[in-house]
C-alpha positions as CSV (number, residue, x, y, z in Angstrom):
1,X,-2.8,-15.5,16.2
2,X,-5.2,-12.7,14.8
3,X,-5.2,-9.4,15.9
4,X,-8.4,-6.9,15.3
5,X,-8.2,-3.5,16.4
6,X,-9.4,0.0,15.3
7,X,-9.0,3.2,14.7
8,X,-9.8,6.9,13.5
9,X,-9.3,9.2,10.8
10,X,-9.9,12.8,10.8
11,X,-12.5,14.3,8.1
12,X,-11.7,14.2,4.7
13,X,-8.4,12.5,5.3
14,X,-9.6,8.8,3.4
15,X,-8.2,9.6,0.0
16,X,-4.5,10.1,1.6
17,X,-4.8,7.3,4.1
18,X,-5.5,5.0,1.3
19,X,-3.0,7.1,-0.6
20,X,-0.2,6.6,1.5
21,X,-1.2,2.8,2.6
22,X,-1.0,2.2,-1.0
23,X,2.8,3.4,-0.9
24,X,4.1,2.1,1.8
25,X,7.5,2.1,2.3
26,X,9.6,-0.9,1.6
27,X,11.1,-0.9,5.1
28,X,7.7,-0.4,7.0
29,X,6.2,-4.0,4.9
30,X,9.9,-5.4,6.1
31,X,9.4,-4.4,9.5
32,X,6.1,-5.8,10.0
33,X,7.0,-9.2,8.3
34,X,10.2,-9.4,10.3
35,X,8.1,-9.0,13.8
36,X,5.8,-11.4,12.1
37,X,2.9,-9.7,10.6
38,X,0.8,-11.1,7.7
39,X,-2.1,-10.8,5.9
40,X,-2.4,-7.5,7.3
41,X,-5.3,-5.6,6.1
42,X,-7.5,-2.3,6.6
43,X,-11.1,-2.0,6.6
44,X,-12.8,1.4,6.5
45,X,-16.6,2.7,7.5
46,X,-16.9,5.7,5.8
47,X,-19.9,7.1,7.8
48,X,-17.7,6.9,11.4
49,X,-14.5,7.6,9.8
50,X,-13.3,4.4,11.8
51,X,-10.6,1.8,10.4
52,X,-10.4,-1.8,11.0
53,X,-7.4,-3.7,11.2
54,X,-7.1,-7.1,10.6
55,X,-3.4,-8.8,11.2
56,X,-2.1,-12.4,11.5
57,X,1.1,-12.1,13.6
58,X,2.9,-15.1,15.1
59,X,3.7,-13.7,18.4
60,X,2.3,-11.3,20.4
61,X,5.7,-10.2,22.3
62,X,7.6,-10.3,18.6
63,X,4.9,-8.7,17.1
64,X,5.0,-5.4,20.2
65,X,8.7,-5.1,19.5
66,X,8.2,-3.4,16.3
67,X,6.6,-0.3,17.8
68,X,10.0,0.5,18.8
69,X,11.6,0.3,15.8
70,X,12.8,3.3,14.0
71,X,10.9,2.8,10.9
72,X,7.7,2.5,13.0
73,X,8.1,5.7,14.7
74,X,9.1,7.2,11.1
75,X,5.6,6.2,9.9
76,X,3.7,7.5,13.2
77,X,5.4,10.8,12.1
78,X,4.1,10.8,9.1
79,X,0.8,9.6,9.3
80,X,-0.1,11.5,12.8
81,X,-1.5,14.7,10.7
82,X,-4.2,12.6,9.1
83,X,-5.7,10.4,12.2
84,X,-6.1,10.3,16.0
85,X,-2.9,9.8,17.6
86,X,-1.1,9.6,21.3
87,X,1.3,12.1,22.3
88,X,4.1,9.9,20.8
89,X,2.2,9.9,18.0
90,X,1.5,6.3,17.7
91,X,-2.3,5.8,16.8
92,X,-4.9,5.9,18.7
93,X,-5.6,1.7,18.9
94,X,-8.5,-0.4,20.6
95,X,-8.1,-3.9,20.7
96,X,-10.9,-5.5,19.8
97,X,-12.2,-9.0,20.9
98,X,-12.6,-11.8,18.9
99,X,-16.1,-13.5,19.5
100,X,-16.2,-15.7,16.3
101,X,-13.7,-17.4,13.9
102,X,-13.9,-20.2,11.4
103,X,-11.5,-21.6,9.2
C-alpha cells in the first residue's frame, strides 16, 4: 500500500529539516520498518514551504500503531519547533489521494 501526504515547514527551517532527516535516529528508521514502512521518502517545494511524503507501508492499522510509540512521540518533540504541528505535537498531516499509479 502507498501512502502520500503533506506537510509544512516554517520559514527558513529547510536546511535543519533536511539536517535532521539526514540524522535520524537509529530507533525512529527501526520503528518505522517494524510497523512496516519502506521506501519512505520526502519531497520539498521550496516556494510553499510544503513537504511531500511518499511511504510504502504494508498495513494501514500496523503502520497507525507507531504513532504511539515512544520513539515517535520523542521525534514529534523534537521536530515540533521547525514545522506545523497539533497540540500533541504530531505534524500537521493531509492525506492525499492517489489518482494515478503505474508500476
Amino acid at each position: 500500500m502507498i501512502k502520500g501526504f503533506k506537510m509544512k515547514l516554517y520559514p527558513g527551517q529547510e536546511a535543519e529539516y533536511e539536517k535532521r532527516h539526514n540524522e535520524l535516529w537509529p530507533e525512529m528508521q527501526d520503528m518505522i520498518h517494524e510497523h512496516g514502512g519502506k521506501n519512505y521518502t520526502i519531497f520539498l517545494d521550496r516556494e510553499t514551504l510544503t513537504l511531500f511524503g511518499y511511504i510504502e507501508i504494508e498495513d494501514e492499522e500496523l503502520w497507525a500503531k507507531g504513532a504511539d510509540t515512544a520513539i515517535n512521540r520523542k521525534w514529534w518533540d523534537f521536530m515540533a519547533d521547525i514545522m506545523e504541528t497539533n497540540p500533541d505535537n504530531s505534524p500537521v498531516s493531509i492525506d492525499l489521494k492517489t489518482v494515478f499509479h503505474l508500476d
